[in-house]
PLY file of the C-alpha trace (Angstrom):
ply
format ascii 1.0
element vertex 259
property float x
property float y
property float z
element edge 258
property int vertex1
property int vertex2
end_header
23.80 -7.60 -7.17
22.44 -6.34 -10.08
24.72 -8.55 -12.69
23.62 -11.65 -10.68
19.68 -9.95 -11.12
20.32 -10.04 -14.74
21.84 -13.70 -15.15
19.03 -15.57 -13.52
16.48 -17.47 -15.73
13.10 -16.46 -16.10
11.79 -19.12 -14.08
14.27 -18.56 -11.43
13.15 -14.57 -11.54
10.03 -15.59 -11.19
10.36 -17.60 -7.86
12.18 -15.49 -6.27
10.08 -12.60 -6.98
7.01 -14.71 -5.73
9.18 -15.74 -2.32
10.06 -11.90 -2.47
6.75 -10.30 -2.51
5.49 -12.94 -0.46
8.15 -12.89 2.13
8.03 -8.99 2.78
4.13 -8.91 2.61
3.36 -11.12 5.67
6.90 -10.16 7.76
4.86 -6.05 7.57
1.81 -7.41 8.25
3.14 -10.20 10.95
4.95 -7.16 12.50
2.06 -3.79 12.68
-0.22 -6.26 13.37
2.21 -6.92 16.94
2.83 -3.17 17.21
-0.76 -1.93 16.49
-2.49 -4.81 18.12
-0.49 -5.27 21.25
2.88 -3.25 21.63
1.62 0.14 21.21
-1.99 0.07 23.23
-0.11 -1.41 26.27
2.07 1.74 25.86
-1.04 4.04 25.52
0.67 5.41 22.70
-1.90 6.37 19.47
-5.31 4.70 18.92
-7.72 2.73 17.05
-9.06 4.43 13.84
-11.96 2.35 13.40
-13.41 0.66 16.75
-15.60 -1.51 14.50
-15.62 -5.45 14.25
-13.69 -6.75 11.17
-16.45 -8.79 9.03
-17.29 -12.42 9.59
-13.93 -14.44 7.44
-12.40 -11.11 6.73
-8.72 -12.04 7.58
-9.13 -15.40 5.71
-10.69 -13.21 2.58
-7.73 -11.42 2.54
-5.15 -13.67 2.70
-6.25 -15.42 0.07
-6.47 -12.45 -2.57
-3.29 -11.27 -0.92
-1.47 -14.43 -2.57
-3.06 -14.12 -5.82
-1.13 -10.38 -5.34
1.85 -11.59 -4.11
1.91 -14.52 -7.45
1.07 -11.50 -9.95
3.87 -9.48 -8.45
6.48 -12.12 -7.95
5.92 -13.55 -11.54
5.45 -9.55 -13.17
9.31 -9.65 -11.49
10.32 -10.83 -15.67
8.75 -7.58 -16.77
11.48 -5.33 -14.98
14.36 -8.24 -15.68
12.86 -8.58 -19.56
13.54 -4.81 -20.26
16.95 -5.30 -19.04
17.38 -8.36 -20.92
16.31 -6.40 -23.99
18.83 -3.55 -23.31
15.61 -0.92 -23.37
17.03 -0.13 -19.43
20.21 -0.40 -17.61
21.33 -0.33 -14.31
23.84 1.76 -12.66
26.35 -0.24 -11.06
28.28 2.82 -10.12
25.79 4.76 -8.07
26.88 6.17 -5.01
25.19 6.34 -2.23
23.69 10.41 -2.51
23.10 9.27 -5.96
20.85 6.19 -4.35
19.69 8.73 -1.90
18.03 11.01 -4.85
16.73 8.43 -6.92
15.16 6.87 -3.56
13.27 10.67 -3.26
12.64 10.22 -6.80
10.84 6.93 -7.30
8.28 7.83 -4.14
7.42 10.61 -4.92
6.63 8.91 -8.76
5.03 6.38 -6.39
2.41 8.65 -5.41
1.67 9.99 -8.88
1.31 6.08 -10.36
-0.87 5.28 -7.52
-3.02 8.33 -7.79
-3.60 8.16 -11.23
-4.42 3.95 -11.20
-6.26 4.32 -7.72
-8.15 7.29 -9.08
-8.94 5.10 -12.82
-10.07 3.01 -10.11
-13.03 4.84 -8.70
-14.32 5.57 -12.44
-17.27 3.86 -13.23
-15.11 1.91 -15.46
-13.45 0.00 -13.19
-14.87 0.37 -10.02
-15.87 -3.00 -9.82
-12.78 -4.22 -9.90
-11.63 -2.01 -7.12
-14.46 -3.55 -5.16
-12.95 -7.11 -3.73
-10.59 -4.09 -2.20
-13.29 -1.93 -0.42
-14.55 -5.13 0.93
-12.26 -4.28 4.01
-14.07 -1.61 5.60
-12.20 -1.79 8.94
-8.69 -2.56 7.42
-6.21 -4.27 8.64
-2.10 -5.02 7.65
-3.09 -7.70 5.71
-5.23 -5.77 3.51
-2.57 -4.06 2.05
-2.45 -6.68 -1.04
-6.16 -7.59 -0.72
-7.41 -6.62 -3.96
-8.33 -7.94 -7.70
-5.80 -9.21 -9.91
-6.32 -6.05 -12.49
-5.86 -4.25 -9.49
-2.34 -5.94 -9.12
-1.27 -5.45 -12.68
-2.08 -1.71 -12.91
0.13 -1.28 -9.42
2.67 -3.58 -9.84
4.06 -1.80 -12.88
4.90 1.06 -11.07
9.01 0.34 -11.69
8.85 0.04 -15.68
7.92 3.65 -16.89
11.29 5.20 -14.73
13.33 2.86 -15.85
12.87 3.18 -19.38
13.67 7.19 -18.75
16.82 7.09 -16.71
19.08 4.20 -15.62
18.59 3.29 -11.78
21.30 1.60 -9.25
19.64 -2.24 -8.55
18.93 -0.87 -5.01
17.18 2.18 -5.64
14.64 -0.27 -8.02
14.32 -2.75 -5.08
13.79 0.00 -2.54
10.42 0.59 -4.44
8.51 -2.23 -3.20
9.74 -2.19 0.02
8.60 1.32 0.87
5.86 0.79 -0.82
4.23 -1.93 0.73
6.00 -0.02 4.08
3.73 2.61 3.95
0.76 1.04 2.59
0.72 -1.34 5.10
0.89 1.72 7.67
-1.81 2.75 5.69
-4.13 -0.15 6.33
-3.14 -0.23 9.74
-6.10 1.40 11.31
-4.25 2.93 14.02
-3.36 6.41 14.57
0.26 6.41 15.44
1.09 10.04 16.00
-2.63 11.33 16.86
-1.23 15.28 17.74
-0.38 16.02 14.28
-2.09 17.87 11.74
-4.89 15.82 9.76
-2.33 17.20 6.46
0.46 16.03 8.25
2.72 12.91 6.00
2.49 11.23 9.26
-0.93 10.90 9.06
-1.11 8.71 5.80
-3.16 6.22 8.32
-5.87 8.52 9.34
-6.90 9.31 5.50
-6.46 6.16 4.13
-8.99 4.75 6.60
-11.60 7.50 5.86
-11.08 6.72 1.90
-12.04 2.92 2.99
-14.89 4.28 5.57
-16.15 6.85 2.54
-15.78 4.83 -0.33
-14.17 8.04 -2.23
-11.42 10.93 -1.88
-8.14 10.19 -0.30
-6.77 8.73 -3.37
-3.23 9.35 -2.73
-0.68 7.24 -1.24
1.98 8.62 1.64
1.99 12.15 0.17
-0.99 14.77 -0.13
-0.05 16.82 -2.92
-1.92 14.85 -5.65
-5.27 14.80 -3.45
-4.47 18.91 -3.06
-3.44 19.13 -6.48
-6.95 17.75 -7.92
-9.30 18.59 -4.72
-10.04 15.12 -4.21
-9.33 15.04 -0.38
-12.08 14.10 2.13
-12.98 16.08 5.17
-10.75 15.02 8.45
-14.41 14.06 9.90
-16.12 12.31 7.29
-16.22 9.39 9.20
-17.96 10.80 12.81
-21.63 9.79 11.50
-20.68 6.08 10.94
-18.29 5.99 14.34
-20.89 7.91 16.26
-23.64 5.56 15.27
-21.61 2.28 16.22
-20.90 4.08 19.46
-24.60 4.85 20.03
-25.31 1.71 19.39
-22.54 -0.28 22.02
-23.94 2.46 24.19
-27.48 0.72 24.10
-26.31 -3.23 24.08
-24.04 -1.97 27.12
-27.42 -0.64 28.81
-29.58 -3.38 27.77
-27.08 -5.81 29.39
0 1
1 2
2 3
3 4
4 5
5 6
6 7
7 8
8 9
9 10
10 11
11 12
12 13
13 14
14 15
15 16
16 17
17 18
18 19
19 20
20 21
21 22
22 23
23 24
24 25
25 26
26 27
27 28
28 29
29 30
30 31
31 32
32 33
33 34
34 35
35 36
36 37
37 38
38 39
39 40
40 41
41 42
42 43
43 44
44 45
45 46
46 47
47 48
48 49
49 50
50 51
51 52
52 53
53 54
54 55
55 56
56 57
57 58
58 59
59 60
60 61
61 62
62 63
63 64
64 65
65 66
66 67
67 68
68 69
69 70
70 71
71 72
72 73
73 74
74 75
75 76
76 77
77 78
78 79
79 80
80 81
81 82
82 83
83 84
84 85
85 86
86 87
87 88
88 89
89 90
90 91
91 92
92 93
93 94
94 95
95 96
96 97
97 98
98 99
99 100
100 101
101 102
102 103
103 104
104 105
105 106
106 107
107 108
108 109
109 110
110 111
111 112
112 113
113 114
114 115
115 116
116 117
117 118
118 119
119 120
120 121
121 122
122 123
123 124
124 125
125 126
126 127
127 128
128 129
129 130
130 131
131 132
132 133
133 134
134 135
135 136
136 137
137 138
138 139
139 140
140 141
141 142
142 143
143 144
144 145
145 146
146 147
147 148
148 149
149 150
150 151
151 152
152 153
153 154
154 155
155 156
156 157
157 158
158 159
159 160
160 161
161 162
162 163
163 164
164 165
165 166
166 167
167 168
168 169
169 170
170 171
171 172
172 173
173 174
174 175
175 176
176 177
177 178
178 179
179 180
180 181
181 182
182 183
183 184
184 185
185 186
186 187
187 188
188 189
189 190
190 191
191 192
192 193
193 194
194 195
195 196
196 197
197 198
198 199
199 200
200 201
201 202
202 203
203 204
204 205
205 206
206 207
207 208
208 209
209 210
210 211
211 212
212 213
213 214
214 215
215 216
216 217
217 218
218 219
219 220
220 221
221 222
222 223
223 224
224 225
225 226
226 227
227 228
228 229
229 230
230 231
231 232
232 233
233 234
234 235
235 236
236 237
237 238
238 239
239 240
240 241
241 242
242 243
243 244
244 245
245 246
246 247
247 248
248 249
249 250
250 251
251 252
252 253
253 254
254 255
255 256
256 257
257 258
């Protein structure tokens, strides 16, 4: 697979990294949307994060950055293939598969580092407005996984280039990235508590802090993992968000009265 990678033009790299991108963003988002939506409340199992109403055009706001995302991504495809092309990386057509396994391990856990570091640059006064169109989401959803500006896209979407110019990766170890990637970030944006009994520092509660980053506007900068937030003290408190839930409560309290 990755020989036939290699031999494609650039415009053919580029549409099928577009059809890629674009294919895997809205099958995640198609799907938690099902699970979180439907599927899982009719099971009782886990709960809403956020019990707020999305904003007026929200989904249609997000969609429509999402592509721009998904077009930066797909076409930033002949960045990865150009390096190849170049013979500054290689791939490893001889991997096996504890080999895959490792370098899997590897690339998230240099996943959370990259987004750290770029989400963090983010939140610097610098270049916090272009983090902005991104924080728009309050109450997130699946599909605001890719919601954000375009500079946004290109500091994320290079996450691939600095490993492979360091160590040469099997084909599917490199294409694992982006689908665990947008995996968990789209968990992330789920707002929904899947496993509520676990500890706040728990990895399987990656949805719980990325919803009080949106809710708090700071903190929570890491992605699956919580060793960067640890590492640089930049995690928010597991109730930073009861003043703003409390107040919408009091407030469907009173319309509920009133009625």
């Amino acid at each position: 697979m990755g020989a036939r990678f290699q031999s494609l033009s650039v415009p053919e790299v580029m549409l099928w990294g577009v059809a890629f991108f674009g294919g895997i963003y809205l099958l995640f988002g198609a799907l938690n949307w099902l699970v979180t939506r439907k599927l899982l409340p009719a099971l009782g199992i886990g709960r809403v994060l956020d019990p707020r109403p999305m904003q007026r055009g929200q989904l249609r706001r997000e969609l429509a950055q999402s592509a721009v995302s998904v077009a930066i991504f797909g076409i930033g495809l002949v960045f990865p293939w150009g390096l190849l092309q170049l013979g500054w990386a290689r791939l490893d057509a001889d991997a096996g598969a504890w080999q895959i396994a490792l370098e899997i391990l590897a690339l998230a856990l240099w996943n959370d580092v990259h987004f750290w570091l770029n989400h963090r640059l983010l939140h610097t006064r610098l270049l916090r407005r272009f983090h902005g169109p991104h924080h728009r989401s309050i109450v997130t959803t699946p599909f605001s996984t890719y919601s954000f500006h375009p500079l946004e896209a290109l500091l994320l979407g290079n996450v691939i280039l600095p490993p492979m110019l360091v160590h040469d990766f099997s084909f599917w170890s490199l294409a694992s990235v982006p689908l665990f990637s947008l995996f968990f970030n789209n968990i992330g944006h789920s707002n929904y508590d899947f496993f509520p009994k676990v500890s706040y520092d728990h990895w399987f509660a990656a949805s719980r802090r990325h919803h009080l980053h949106h809710v708090c506007h700071g903190g929570n900068y890491g992605f699956q993992f919580t060793f960067m937030d640890r590492l640089f003290g930049t995690r928010v408190a597991a109730d930073a968000a009861a003043p703003q839930l409390h107040a919408h409560a009091e407030k469907e309290k009173s319309h509920g009265a009133c009625a």
